[in-house]
N, C-alpha and C positions, 0 to 999 in steps of 0.2 A: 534232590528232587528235580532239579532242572537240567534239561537236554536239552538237543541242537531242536531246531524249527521254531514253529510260534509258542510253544510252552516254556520252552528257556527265555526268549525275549518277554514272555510276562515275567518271567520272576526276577531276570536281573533289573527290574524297575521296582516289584513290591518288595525285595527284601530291605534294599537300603529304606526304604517310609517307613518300614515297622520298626526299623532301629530309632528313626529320628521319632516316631511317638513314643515310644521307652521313654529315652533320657528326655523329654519335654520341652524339644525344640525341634524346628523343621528340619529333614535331612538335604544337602545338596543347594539351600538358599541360596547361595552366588553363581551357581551354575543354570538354576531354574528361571531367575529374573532378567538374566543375562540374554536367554536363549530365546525368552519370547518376544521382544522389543526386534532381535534381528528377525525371526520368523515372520511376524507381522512386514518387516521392511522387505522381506522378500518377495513376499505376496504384494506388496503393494505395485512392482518394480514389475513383478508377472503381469499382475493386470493391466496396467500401465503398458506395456511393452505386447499386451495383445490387442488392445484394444485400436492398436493401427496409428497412422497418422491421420489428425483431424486434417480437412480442408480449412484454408486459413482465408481469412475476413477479404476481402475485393480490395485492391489497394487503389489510393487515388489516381493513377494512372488508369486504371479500368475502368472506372466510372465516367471519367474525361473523354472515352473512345466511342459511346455510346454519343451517335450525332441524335440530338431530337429534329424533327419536321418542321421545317420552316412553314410559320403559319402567314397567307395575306391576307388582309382586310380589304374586301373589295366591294364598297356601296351599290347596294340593288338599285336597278333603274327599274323605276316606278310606273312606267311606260309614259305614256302619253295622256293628259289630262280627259275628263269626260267634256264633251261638248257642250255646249249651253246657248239654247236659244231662246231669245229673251222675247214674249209672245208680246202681240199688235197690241194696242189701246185698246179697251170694248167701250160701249154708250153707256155713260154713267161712270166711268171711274173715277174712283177719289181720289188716289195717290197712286205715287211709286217712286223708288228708288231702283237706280242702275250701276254697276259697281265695274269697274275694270282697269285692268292692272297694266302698268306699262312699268317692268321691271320690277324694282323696291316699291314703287310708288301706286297707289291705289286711289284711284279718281271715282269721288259719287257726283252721280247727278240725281237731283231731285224734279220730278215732275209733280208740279199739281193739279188738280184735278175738278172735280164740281163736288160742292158741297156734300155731305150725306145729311139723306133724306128723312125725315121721321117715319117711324113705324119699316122701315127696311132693314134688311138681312143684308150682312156680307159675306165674302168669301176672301181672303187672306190668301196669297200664292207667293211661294219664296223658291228658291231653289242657287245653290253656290256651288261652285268649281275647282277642285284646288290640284295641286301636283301630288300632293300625299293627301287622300281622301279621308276624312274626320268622321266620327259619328254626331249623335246632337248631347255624348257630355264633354266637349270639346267646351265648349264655353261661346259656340253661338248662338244666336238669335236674334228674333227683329222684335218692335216696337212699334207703338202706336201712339203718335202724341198729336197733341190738341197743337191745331195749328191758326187758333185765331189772331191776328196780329199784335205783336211782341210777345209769344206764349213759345213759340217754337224756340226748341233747343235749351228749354227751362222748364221744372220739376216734373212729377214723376209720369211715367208712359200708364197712358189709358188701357194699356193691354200688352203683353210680350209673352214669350213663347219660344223654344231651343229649336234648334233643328240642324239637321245635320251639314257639312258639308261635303258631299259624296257625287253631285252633281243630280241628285234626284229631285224632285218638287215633291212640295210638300205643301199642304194644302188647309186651312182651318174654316171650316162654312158655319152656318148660322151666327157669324159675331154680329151681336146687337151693337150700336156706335152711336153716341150722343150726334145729337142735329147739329152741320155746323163743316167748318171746314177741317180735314183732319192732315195730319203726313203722316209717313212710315217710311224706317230707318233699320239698316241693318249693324248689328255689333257683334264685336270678338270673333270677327273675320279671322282665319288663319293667316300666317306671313306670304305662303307662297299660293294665295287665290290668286284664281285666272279668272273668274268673272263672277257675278253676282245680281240677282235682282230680288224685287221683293215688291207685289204692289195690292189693292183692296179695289175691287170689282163686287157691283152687286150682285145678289144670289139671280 
């Protein structure tokens, strides 16, 4: 039955199977197990061998070549502080404080003033200066304390208030004020103020 071409190549594979199911064992076993183990390795070796050469990992020398940017730190200059003019006396002030800086060192001077009045209104005027300008949650503000003698500079301020350091004034009107002599005092002044006042004038 079998001829040359692809009819003879089927049969010289199904005749020897039909013998080995006859007699009730497989035909060609050492030859068949043998042959798929290399087949597989061949193929593996084909794909392998198409699949090119990988590009291989940066070696530590390449990574070392790559200079980074030298980075410098160079402090902003802040310019030049705001001015600050510290306004004349008016008739009838009660107090003030005058604040200025000579280096590290910050010099108050306290002026006093004439009593406050019964039944008057005042007006509170602050205004500070610094080289780096603050807002008012900076931690300053001034105060108001009772300055009848041996009271100053002991418990708590009759009135306070934040405010900025930015070189602005800042201004609180209608403060009612016990009768009586008072001062006013500024605190948590920044390190680097260039000047500062803070004083109480009737409305």
């Amino acid at each position: 039955m079998c001829r040359v071409g692809r009819t003879a190549y089927l049969c010289g594979w199904a005749a020897p199977y039909s013998r080995g199911m006859r007699h009730g064992r497989p035909a060609r076993t050492g030859s068949t197990l043998l042959a798929a183990p290399a087949l597989l390795g061949l193929l593996a070796v084909a794909a392998c061998t198409s699949a090119g050469t990988r590009p291989s990992a940066p070696t530590v020398a390449d990574v070392g070549a790559v200079r980074l940017p030298e980075v410098s730190l160079t402090p902003i200059d802040p310019g030049p502080s705001p001015r600050l003019e510290v306004p004349g006396r008016a008739s009838g002030e009660v107090a003030r404080v005058v604040v200025t800086s000579t280096g590290a060192r910050k010099v108050f001077r306290n002026v006093p003033g004439v009593p406050v009045a019964a039944g008057r209104t005042y007006t509170v005027e602050v205004a500070c200066s610094a080289r780096r300008p603050s807002d008012a949650s900076a931690g300053t503000s001034y105060a108001v304390y009772d300055a009848a003698p041996g009271t100053w500079g002991h418990g708590e301020p009759l009135y306070s208030r934040p405010f900025p350091c930015d070189g602005s004034v800042q201004r609180t009107v209608d403060l009612g004020l016990p009768t009586g002599r008072v001062q006013i005092d500024v605190r948590g002044l920044p390190e680097d103020t260039v000047a500062a006042y803070a004083l109480i004038r009737p409305e």
